[in-house]
Every structure is written in C-alpha cells, then in structure tokens.
N, C-alpha and C positions, 0 to 999 in steps of 0.2 A: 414345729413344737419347740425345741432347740435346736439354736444354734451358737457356736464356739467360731468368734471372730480372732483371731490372732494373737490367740489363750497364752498368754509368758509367765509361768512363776521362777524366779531368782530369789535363792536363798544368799544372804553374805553376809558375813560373818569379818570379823577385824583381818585377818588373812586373806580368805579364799569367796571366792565367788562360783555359785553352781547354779546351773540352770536347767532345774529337773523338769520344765515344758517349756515347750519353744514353738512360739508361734503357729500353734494347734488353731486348723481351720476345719468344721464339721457341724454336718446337718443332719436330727434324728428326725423322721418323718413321725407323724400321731401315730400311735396304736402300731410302732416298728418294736424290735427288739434289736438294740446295736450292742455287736459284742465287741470290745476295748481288748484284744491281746496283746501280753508283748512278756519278755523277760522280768526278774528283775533287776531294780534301778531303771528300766526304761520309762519309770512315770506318769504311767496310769493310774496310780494312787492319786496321786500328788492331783493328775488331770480331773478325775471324777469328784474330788476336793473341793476342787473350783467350781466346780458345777453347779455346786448350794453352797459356796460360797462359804466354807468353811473353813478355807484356804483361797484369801483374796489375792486375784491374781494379781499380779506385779503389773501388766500392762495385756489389751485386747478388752472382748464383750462376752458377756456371757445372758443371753437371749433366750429366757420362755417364755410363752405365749406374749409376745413380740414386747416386754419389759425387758431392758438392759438391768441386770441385778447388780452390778459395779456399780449405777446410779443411784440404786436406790436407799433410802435412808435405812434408820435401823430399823425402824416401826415397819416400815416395809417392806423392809426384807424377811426381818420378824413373819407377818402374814403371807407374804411370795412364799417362803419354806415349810407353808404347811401341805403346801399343795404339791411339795416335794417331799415322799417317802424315802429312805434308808436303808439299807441290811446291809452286816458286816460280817465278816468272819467269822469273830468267834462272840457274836449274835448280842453281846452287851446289853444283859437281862439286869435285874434288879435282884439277885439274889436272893434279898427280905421280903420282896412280894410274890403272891403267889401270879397266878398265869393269869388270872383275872384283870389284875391290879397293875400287870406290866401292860398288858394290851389300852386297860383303858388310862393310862398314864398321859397320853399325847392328849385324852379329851377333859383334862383339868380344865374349868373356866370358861367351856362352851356354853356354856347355860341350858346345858341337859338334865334333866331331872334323872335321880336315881333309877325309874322305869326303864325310860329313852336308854341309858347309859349302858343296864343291864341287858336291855336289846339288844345296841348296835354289838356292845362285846358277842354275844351269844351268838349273834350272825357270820362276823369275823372270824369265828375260831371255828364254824360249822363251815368256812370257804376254805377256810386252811386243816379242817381234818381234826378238830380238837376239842370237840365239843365235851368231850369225856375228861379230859384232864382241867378244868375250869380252875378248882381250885387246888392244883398240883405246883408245889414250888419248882424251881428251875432246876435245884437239885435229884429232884426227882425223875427228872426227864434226860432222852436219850440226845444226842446232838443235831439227830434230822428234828425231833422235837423242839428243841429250844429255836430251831431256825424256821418253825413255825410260828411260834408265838413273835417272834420279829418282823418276820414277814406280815402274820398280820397287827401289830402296834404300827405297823409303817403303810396300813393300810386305815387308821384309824381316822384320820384326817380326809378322805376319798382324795387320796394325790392325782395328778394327769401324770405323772414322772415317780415312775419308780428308779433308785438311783441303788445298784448290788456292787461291793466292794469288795469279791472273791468270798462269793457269798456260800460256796460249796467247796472251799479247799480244806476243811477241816474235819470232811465228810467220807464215810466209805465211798466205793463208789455206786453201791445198791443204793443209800441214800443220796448222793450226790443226781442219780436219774429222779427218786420219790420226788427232790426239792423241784428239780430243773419241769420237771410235767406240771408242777404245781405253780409254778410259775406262764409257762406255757400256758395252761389254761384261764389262770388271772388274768394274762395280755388278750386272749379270748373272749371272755364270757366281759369285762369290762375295758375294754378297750386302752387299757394302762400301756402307756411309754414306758419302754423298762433301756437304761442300759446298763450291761453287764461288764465288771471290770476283770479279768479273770486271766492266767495264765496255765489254762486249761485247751485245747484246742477240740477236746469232746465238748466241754460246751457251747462254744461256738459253730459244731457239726448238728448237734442237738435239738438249739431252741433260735439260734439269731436271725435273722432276715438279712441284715448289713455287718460288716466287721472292719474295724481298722486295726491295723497292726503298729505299734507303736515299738521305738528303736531311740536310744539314748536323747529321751523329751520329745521326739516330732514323730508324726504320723508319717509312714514311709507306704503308707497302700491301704484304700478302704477302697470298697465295692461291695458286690452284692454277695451271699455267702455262696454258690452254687459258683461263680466267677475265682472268688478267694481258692476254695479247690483243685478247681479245675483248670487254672490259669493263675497260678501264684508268679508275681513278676519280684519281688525285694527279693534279695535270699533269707532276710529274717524268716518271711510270709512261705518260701519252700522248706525252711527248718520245722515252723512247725506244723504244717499238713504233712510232712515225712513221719510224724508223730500218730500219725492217724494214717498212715498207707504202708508206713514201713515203709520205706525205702530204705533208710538204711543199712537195712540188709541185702536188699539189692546193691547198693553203693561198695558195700565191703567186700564182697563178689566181685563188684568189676575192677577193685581195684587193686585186687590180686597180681603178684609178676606174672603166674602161667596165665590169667586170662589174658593180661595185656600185651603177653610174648607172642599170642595167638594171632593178632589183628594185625589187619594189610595198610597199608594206607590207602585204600580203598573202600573200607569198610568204617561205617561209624556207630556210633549206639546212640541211641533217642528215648527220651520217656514221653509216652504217648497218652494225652487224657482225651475221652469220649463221654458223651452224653446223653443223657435218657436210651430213649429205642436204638443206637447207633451203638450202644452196649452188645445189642443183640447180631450186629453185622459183620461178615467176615471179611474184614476190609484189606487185611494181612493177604489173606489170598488171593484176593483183588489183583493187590498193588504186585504181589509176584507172578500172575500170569499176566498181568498188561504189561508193568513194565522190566518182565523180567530178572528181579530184584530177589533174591533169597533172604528173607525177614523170620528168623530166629526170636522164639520169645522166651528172655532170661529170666525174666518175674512179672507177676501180673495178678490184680485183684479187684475185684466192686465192692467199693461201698455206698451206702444206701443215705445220703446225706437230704435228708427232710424229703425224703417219699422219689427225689429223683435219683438212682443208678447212678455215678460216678464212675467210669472204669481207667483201668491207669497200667499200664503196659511200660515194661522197660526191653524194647529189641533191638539187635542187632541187624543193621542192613549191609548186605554184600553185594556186587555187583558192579555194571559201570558206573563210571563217573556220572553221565545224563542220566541214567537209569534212578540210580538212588534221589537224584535231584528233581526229578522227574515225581518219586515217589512222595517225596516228601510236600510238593508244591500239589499233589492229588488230595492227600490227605488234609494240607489246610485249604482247599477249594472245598473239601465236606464237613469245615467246621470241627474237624480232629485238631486241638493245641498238640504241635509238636516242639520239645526241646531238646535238640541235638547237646549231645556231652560230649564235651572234647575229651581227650584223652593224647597219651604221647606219644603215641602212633597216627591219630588220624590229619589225614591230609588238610594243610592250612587252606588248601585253596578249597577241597572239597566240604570243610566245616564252615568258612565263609560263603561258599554259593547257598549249604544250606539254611543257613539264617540268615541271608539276605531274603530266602524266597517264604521266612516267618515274619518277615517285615509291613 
C-alpha cells in the first residue's frame, strides 16, 4: 500500500543545514495500522508530511498504490490526495461552519447533488458517533468531538490511507481510548490504512499492528508490536515501553548504593519478557531446581498488549558461574527474551558468557 524509499528532507537556510529525515526506508501493508513513535525533534512530523506530500521530500519515493507521488504532476497529485485522509491535532475545523459544512467541505465539486451530499454527510457522522450534533458549530463541541468531525471530513473522500498527526495528544486520556477504538473500528469494518504519528506509547500498545521508532530523522527499529514489547533492541524503543511497564522504578531500585553494595560478582540482574500462555509458567522455579540457581524476583508485571499477556520480570540470579549461564541459555531455548544488566559489581566475564548465549 505504502512504501517510503530513502525518504530525505533538508531544511537550509543561509547558515545552517538540518536534516529532520534521513533516508527513512518503510512498508505499510493494506488494511495494517503503523504507529510512527519517537520524541520530539525526532521527525515524524516532518516524515508523515512527506507522505502526501505536503512537505516534498528533498530526495527518495514516496509510493501508494504502486504511483511514485514525487513524479507526479500537480493535477495528479491534486487527485492521488484525495484518496489520502488527514487528522491533526488540534483537528483544524472551520470555525464559521457548522459540523455539517466542515464534514462536507472536501466534497465541493464532486458532482453530488444536494440529496447525494446530505447522504453521504449523514452516514459519516453516524460512523463517527455524531449524528446528533449535524448542525452544532465547533464551538460548541467537546475536543473528542471536534476530532470526530475531522476524522470523518477525512473520511469524505473514501481514502485507502488514513494519515493521524498526533491525533489524540490534546485529548484526556478517557477520550484519547473513545478516539483510538473509533479508529480501530474504521480500520475494521473498512479496511482503511491508517498510520499513526504519535508520541504516545499507549497508542501504539492500543491500536498498531507494526511500529517504528524514530530517533534524530531515521528509523532506529520497526517490527511487529507484540516484538516492539517484548523485545525492544534501540534504547530509544526500551525508553519508551519502560513507559508502559514502569521500569523505571524498578531501575531506581537497582540503582541504589545498598542494593548494589549487596551483589557478588557472581550474581547478575536480568529483565525477563514472556509470552502469551508462558505468562502462566513457573519457569523461575524450573530454572532453580534444575540448575540450582537462586532467582529472586525484584519487580514484575502483565500487560495485556492487543489481547496477548506480556509478562516482564526484573530478577536477580545467584549461584555458580555454569549454573546461572546455564539458566539463562534454558530460558532462551523456551523463547523467554532475556536482557542481562550489567551493573558494577557483576562479573565481566560472567556478563559476557551471558550475552553471548542471547546471541
């Protein structure tokens, strides 16, 4: 459906030269939902810009339904952009019109008759929940409301590509779920491309299928979201799932002097992630009656990321040197992600055997 071939925008200016995306390569499969994380400044704006082309990229392709939009002319880019939808942030309504008049704003010039018109609006705003406020101006409306009526003006056109530009950061977070299911069900019931630009990492647990993480212009780690989880490799991508598992507070913990005054060079600490039914296993006591390992657990939680169990363990292993290494090369034979944490105690040579045996 999209694809982003070696996406560059350069801004310069008489001084300075910045380059807010940098050779961004990514594939959104039909009827996926791709969520765009990253800080700010990292350039996900700037990326999802380029997308429609709103912000011509400096050099690369930008590819839907297999059209290069950099080639194409105005008139056809003109028509390519209708079949790409919109939402923003803070939902850029027409103030003067009421909800009717904004919705049916994008179908000036179709050659719909006033019936046709007053149809399709009336159906749009019955998908998006609004059927009651038709003729209520924007003023009058709440902020999950007005990102209704955008949502469906950017539905007016029937797009294959919905294109969200931090489309719930101005949202509580009760509305921030109302919008996110409402979108969920539109990728649903009409099979819409949605990607979502967001520096939210509950939306990404939420509603996405795929995610890439984005870090000063380039994508540093995209995969599937249940992998992004449970298998975060950037440390940008462990920053922000520690947002959504706490760690942090586990991290603050360990890094205490009395915890760290505790530890042997023998002993190491690991965060541990499992998956679906393997949630349910007591692998911890496994691994300390087979290989004799005392496995202390410091923090630990499930979350319920799109219907499958995530579990995420942060333990302490004591024991021999073979024994712990032993443990650890058990647990990824069972498909348990383990990341060993070094610390300033733990043994160089026994922190390298055990991330050679996550290799």
């Amino acid at each position: 459906m999209l694809w982003l071939k070696n996406v560059t925008k350069t801004y310069e200016t008489k001084d300075h030269k910045i380059e807010a995306v940098k050779a961004v390569n990514l594939h959104v499969e039909p009827g996926k939902i791709m969520g765009i994380i990253g800080y700010s400044g990292a350039g996900k704006s700037t990326l999802i810009r380029c997308i429609n082309l709103l912000e011509k990229p400096t050099s690369g392709e930008v590819i839907i339904d297999g059209r290069d939009l950099t080639k194409l002319s105005p008139k056809e880019l003109r028509k390519t952009r209708e079949k790409v939808g919109m939402i923003f942030q803070h939902f850029n309504l027409m103030k003067s019109r009421n909800v009717f008049e904004n919705v049916a704003y994008p179908l000036k010039g179709k050659d719909l008759s006033k019936q046709q018109m007053k149809e399709k609006v009336e159906s749009l705003l019955e998908i998006v929940g609004l059927s009651d406020k038709i003729t209520a101006y924007p003023s009058q409306l709440s902020g999950g409301q007005k990102q209704r009526v955008a949502i469906a003006r950017a539905l007016a056109n029937d797009p294959k590509l919905l294109l969200c530009d931090e489309a719930t950061s101005a949202l509580d977070p009760q509305t921030t779920q109302s919008i996110l299911k409402l979108l969920k069900d539109i990728n649903e019931k009409l099979g819409l491309t949605i990607v979502i630009i967001t520096h939210q990492m509950e939306v990404v647990k939420e509603i996405c299928h795929r995610a890439a993480i984005m870090e000063k212009g380039r994508i540093v780690e995209e995969s599937n979201v249940i992998d992004i989880f449970s298998k975060p490799k950037a440390q940008v991508t462990k920053d922000f799932v520690s947002t959504v598992f706490h760690y942090d507070r586990a991290y603050e913990f360990l890094n205490k002097d009395s915890f760290i005054e505790e530890l042997t060079e023998e002993e190491i600490v690991a965060r541990i992630s499992y998956i679906g039914q393997k949630a349910g296993q007591a692998f911890i006591s496994k691994i300390s009656r087979k290989f004799k390992v005392d496995a202390s657990i410091i923090f630990g939680n499930i979350e319920l990321i799109q219907e499958t169990p995530i579990g995420n363990l942060v333990v302490k292993f004591k024991g021999s040197r073979d024994g712990i290494i032993e443990s650890i090369n058990y647990l990824k034979q069972n498909d348990i992600y383990v990341e060993v944490l070094k610390n300033a105690t733990t043994s160089l040579y026994l922190y390298a055997e055990c991330n050679r045996t996550l290799s």
